[in-house]
C-alpha positions in Angstrom: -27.9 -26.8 -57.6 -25.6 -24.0 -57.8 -26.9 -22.7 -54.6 -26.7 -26.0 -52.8 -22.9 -26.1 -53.9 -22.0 -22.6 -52.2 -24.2 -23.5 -48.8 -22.1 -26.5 -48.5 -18.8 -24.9 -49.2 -19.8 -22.4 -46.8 -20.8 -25.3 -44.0 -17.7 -27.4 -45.2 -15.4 -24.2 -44.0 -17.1 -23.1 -40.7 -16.5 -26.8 -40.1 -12.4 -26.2 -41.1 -12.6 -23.2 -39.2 -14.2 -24.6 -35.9 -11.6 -27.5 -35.6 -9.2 -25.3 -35.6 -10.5 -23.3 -33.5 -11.1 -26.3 -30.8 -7.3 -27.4 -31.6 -5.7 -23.6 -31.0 -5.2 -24.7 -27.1 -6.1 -27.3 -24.9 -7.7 -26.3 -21.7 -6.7 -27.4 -18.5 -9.6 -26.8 -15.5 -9.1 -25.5 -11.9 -9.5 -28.9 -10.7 -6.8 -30.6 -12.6 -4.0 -32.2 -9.9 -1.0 -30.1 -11.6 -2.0 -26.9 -10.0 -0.7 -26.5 -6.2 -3.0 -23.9 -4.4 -1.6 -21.9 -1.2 -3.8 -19.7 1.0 -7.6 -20.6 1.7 -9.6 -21.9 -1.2 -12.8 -23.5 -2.0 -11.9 -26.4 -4.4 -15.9 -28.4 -3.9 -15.8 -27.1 -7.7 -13.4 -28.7 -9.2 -13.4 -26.1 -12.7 -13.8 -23.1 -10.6 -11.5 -23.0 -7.4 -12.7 -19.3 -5.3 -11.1 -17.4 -2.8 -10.7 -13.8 -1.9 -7.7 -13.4 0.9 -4.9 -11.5 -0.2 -2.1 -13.3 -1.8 -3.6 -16.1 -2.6 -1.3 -18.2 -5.0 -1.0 -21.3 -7.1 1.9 -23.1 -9.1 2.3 -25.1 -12.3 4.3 -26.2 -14.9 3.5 -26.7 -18.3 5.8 -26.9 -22.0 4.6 -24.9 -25.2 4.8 -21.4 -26.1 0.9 -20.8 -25.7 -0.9 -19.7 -22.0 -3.9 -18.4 -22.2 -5.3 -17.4 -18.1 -9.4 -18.0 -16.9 -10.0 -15.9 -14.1 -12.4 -13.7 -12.6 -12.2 -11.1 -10.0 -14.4 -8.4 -8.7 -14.0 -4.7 -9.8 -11.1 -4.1 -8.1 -9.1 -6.7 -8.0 -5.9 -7.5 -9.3 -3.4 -10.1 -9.5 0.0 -10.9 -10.6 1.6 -12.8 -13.1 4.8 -14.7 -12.9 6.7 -16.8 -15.6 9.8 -18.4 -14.9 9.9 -16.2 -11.8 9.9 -12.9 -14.0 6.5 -10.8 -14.0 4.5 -11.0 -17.3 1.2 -9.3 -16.3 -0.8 -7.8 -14.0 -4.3 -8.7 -14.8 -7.5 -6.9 -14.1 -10.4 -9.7 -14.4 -13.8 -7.4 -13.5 -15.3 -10.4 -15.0 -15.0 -13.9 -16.7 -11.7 -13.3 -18.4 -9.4 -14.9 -20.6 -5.6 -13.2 -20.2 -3.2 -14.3 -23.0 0.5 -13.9 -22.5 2.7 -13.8 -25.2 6.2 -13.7 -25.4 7.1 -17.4 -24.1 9.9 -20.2 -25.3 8.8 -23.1 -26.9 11.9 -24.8 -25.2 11.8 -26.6 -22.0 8.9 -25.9 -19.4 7.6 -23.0 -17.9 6.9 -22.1 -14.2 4.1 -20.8 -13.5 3.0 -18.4 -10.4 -0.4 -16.5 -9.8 -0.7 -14.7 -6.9 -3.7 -12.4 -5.3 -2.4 -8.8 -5.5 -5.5 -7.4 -3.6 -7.5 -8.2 0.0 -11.2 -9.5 0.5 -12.8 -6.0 0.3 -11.9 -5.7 -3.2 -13.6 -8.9 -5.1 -13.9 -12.8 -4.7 -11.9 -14.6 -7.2 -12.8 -17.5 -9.0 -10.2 -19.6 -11.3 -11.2 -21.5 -14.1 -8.1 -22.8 -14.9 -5.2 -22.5 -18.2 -5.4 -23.1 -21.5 -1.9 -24.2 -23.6 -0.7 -25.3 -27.0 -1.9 -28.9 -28.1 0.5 -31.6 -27.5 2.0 -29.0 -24.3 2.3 -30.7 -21.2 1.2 -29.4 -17.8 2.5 -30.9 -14.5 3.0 -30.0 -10.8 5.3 -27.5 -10.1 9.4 -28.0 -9.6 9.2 -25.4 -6.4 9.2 -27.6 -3.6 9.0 -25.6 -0.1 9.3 -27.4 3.2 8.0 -24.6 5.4 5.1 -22.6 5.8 4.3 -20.2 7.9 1.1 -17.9 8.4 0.6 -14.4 8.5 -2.6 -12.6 10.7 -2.8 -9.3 10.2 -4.1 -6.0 8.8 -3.4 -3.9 5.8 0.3 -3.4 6.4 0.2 -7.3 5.8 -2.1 -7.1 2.9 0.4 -5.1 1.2 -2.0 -1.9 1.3 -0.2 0.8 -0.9 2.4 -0.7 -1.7 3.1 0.8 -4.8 2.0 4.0 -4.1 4.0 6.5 -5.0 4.0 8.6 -1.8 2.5 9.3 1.5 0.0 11.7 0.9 -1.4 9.8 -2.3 -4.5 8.4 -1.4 -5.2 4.4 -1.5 -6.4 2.6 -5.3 -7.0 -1.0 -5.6 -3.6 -1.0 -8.5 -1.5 0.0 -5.5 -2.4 -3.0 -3.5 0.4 -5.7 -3.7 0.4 -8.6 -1.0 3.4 -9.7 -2.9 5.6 -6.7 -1.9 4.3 -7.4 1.8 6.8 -7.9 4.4 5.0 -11.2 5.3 5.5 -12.4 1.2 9.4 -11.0 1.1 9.6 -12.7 5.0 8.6 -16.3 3.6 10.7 -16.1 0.3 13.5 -15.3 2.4 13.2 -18.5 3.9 11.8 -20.4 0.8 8.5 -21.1 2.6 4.8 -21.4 1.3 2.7 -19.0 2.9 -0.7 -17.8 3.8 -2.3 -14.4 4.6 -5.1 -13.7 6.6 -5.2 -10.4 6.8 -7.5 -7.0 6.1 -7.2 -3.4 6.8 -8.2 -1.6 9.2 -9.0 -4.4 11.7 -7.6 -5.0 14.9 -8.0 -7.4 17.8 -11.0 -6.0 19.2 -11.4 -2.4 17.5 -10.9 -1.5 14.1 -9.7 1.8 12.6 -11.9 4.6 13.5 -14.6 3.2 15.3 -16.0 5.5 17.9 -16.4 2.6 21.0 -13.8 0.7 22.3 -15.1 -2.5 21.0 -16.4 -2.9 17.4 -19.5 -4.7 17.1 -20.6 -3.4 13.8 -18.0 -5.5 11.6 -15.5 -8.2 13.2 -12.3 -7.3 14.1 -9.5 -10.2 13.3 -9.7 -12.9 15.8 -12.8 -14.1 14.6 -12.4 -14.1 10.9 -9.3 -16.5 11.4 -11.4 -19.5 11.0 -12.8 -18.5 8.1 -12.5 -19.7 4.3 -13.0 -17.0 3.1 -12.8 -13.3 4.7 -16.2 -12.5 3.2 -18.3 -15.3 4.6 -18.4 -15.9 7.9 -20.8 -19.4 7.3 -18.0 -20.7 5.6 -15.7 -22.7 8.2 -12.1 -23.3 7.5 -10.7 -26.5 8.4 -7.0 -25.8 9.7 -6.2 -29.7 9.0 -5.4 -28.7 5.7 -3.2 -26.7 6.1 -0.4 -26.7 9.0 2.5 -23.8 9.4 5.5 -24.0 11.0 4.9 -20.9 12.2 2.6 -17.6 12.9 3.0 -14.1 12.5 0.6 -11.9 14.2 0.7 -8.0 13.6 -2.5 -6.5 15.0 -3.0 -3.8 17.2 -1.8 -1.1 15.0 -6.1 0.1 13.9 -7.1 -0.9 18.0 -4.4 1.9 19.2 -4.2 4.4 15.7 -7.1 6.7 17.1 -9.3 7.5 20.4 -10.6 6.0 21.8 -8.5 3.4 23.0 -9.6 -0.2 24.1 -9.2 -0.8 28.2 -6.0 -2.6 28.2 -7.4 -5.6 29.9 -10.2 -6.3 27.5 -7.3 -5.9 24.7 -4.6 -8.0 26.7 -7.8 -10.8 27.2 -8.5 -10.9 23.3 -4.8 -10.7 22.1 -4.4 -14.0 24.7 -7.4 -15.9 23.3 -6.6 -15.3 19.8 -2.7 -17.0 20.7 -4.6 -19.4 22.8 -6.8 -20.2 19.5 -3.6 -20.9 17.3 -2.2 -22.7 20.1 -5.5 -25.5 19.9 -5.6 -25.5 16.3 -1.8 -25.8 15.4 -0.2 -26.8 18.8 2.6 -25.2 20.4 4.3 -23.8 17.4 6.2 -20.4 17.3 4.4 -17.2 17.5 5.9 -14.1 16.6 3.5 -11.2 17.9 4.5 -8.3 15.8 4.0 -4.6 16.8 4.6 -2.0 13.9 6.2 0.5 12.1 2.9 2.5 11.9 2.8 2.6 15.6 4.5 3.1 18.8 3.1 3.6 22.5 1.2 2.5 23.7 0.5 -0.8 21.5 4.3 -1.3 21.4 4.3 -1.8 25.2 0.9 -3.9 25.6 1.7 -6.6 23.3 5.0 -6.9 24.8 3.1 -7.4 27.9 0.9 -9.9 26.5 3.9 -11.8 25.3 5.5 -11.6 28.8 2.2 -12.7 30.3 1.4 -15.3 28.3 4.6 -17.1 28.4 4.9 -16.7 31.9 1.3 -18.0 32.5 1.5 -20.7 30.6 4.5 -21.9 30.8 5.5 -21.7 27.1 8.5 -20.2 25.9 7.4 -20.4 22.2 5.6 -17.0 21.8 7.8 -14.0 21.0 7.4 -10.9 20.9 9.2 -8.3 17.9 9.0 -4.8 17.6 9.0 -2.7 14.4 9.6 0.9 15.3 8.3 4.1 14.2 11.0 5.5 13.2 12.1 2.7 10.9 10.4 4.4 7.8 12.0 7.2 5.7 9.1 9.7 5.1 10.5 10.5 1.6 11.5 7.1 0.3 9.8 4.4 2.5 5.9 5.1 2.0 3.1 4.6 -0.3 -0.5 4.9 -0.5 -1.9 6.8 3.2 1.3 7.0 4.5 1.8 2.7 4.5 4.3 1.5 4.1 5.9 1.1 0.5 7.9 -2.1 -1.0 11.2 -0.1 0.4 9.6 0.1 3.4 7.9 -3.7 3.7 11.7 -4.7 2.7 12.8 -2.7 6.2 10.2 -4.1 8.6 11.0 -7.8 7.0 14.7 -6.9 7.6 13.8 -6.7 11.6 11.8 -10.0 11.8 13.6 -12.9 9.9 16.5 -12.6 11.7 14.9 -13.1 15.1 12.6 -15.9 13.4 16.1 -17.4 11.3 17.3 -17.6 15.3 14.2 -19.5 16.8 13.4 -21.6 14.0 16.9 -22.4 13.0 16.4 -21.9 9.7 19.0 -20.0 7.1 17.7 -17.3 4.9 18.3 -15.2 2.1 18.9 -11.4 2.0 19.1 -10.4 -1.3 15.6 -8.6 -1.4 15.7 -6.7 1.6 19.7 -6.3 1.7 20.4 -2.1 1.8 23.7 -0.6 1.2 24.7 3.2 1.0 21.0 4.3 0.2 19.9 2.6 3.4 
């Protein structure tokens, strides 16, 4: 008798402990309406949302002092944390992860930003969704952007290095931030959503290093921009989700960074089917065809050409061209990782394009992260 008395004590308070366990947090899946997702995702799951282009993002709001984080990432990715628009973590999620941030107000609601620090190469992502205190509330987002604008490009869009702490130090996934990107600082200048699609090393029709003119061993750019997701080329996006005001196109830099270089034509041909591709999927919105700062001639002169050829063509005065120079980037104080560009430097090449896309949008902006003083 005695012995049946302790066994159901013991049950009685595994019981106890479960329910509390099972009332600690509430959890909130992928799929739940609240959550506002920018960038390509696959949503057919509704508790496990995927993608893997850089800076990715998604929003909420949500009350309570309790956020727990389900995510999972490949070995090297990583991706950022924002509460209330102040960083709280960078997370690491090699696998099925819970991240718990401490720290928060019980008072008033929270703002919530996640963001995909690192490109394709480094991991897919799948997130699972939140977890907050019982009786905590979570609801769309307050941030309400009326533009968008998207970003093709390679790893000086990705963010590549951006956090490295010189030139000569060699690339590591934790260096990686597409938030520090020119293209990220250019659309929070002009509070717009944003998407990147964009890897290193590619180019319009040859990628860094490749001994032919044309690489045929792994796609260049242009045809990974109807993708869902940069890994999977079976996967087809579908652009009616998603329509930008706008397009920024930096490529050209890997086609042009070593010998040998494409024939000019073929180049010219690609770079005009890739606008001409925008063009069908988007209509006849703005194009800004971005050379630089990590080259010069003769990319710098090509694309110009392109633009001039295009426009003249076609008839359409909407494609533009801007050029970054060389010579923007301070050595000692503007790179990171393999001689990219760092956060001072993305803030300098951002500093050349939104005024020419504030004049041909007609859109006002703010300076404040990319405004230099003396130590310019």
């Amino acid at each position: 008798m005695l012995k049946k008395s302790v066994f159901l004590i013991l049950l009685w308070s595994v019981v106890l402990m479960t329910g509390v366990a099972q009332s600690r947090v509430q959890s909130i899946d992928a799929g739940n309406s609240a959550f506002s997702y920018f960038g390509r995702t696959d949503r057919s799951d509704p508790k496990a949302v995927r993608f893997d282009w850089p800076g990715v993002y998604l929003r909420c709001a949500f009350t309570g002092n309790t956020l727990e984080i389900r995510l999972k990432g490949g070995t090297r990715d990583y991706f950022n944390v924002f509460v209330d628009d102040l960083p709280a973590k960078i997370i690491h999620p090699v696998s099925d992860s819970i991240f718990v941030v401490n720290g928060l107000s019980g008072k008033g609601a929270h703002e919530l930003l996640i963001t995909k620090r690192t490109e394709a190469d480094m991991g897919m992502a799948c997130f699972y969704g939140i977890a907050i205190a019982p009786g905590a509330k979570i609801f769309p987002t307050t941030v309400k952007n009326s533009r968008k604008i998207e970003f093709i490009g390679n790893s000086i869009t990705c963010g590549y290095g951006t956090e490295g702490l010189s030139g000569s130090e060699h690339f590591k996934p934790e260096t990686e931030n597409s938030y520090l990107s020119y293209a990220s600082i250019t659309a929070r200048a002009f509070s717009a959503d944003y998407a990147l699609i964009a890897h290193s090393g590619l180019g319009i029709i040859r990628n860094y290093g490749d001994k032919s003119k044309i690489s045929a061993k792994s796609a260049p750019m242009p045809p990974r921009i109807g993708r869902t997701f940069d890994t999977d080329s079976v996967k087809k996006w579908d652009f009616n989700r998603w329509r930008p005001d706008a397009v920024v196109i930096n490529l050209g830099t890997n086609d042009y960074s070593t010998l040998p270089h494409p024939d000019k034509a073929v180049f010219k041909r690609h770079y005009e089917q890739l606008i001409d591709k925008i063009v069908g999927v988007y209509g006849k919105i703005p194009i800004f065809c971005v050379v630089g700062p990590m080259t010069n001639e003769p990319c710098y002169s090509i694309v110009k050409e392109v633009v001039e050829d295009y426009n003249l063509i076609h008839g359409d005065t909407r494609v533009y061209f801007a050029g970054i120079p060389d010579g923007l980037l301070n050595n000692t104080t503007d790179l990171g990782s393999d001689g990219h560009p760092s956060y001072r430097g993305q803030k300098k090449s951002a500093a050349y394009l939104i005024p020419l896309m504030a004049n041909v949008m007609k859109w006002n902006y703010r300076d404040a992260e990319f405004r230099f003083g003396e130590e310019y």
